[in-house]
N, C-alpha and C positions, 0 to 999 in steps of 0.2 A: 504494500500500500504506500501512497506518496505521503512523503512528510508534508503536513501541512506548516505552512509560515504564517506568524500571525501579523498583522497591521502592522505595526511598529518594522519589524525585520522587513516588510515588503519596503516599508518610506524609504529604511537607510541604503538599500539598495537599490533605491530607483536614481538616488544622486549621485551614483557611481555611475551612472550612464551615461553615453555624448549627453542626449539629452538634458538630464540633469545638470550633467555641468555648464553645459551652456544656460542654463538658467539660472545658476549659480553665478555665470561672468555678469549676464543681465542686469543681476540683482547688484551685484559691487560697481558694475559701472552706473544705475542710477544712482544708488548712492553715494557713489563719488561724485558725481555729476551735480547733483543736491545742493552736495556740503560746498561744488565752486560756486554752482551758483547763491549759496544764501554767502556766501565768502564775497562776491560781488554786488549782493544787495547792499550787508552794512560794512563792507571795506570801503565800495564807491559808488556812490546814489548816481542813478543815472537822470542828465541834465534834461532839461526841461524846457524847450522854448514856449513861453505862455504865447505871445504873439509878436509879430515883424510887420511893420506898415510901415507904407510909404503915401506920403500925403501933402501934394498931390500924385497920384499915377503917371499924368501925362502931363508934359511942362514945355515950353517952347522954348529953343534954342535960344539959353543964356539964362532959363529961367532956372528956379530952385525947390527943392521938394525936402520934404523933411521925414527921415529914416526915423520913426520910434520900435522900442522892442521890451521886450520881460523874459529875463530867463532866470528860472529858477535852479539851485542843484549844482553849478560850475565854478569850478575854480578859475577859469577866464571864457571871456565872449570877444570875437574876434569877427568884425566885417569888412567885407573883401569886395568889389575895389576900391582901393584908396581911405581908407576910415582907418583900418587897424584894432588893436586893441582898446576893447570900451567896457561901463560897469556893467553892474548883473540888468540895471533897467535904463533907461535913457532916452534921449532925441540928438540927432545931429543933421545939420543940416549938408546937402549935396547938391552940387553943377553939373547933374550930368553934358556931355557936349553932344553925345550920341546916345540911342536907345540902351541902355545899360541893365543887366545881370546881377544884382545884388547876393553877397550872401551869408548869412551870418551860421557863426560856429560854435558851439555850447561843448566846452570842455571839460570834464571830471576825471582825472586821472589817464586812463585810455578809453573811455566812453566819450564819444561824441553824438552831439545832436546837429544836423544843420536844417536848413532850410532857405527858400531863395526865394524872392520878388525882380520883377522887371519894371524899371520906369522909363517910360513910352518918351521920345522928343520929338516929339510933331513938328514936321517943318514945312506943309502944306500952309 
């Protein structure tokens, strides 16, 4: 007659299987996976742009628009062309000459956020 195995001897011999082990790698690498990510939650809050405007949109050669922004969560905010480094919230005002690409950059660590606007120069 065949030996019977009870519950328990069947479990610990089903982890010795590929199977098993591979659900065993599964299990360690979500939880590795986990611990980077709550390690990147409260090591480095990720940045937050509230919002980027430009006001006016469209402005006529020579004229001026004004850039406002809110970022929350970064240890610098950087806009690109020509602005540079500015605080977490602000206004600055810009000439564009041509149709221009705005772009602002929310830095935490190595977490970025960005985000981009275009101001229009009408020359009609």
């Amino acid at each position: 007659m065949a030996e019977r195995k009870n519950y328990w001897e069947m479990q610990k011999s089903f982890w010795k299987t590929p199977t098993g082990i591979a659900i065993w790698i599964l299990l360690l690498a979500a939880f590795l996976g986990g611990g980077l990510l709550a390690l990147n939650f409260y090591g480095h809050q990720y940045p937050v742009i509230e919002s980027f405007h430009a006001d006016p949109v469209v402005v006529v050669p020579g004229g001026a628009s004004n850039l406002s922004w809110s970022v929350i969560g970064a240890e610098k905010v950087l806009i690109h062309p020509g602005v540079g480094a500015v605080d977490l919230k602000g206004t600055v005002r810009v000439e564009p000459n041509e149709t221009t690409e705005y772009g602002i950059w929310a830095v935490n660590g190595t977490i970025n956020r960005s985000m981009t606007l275009k101001i229009m120069v009408d020359r009609a």
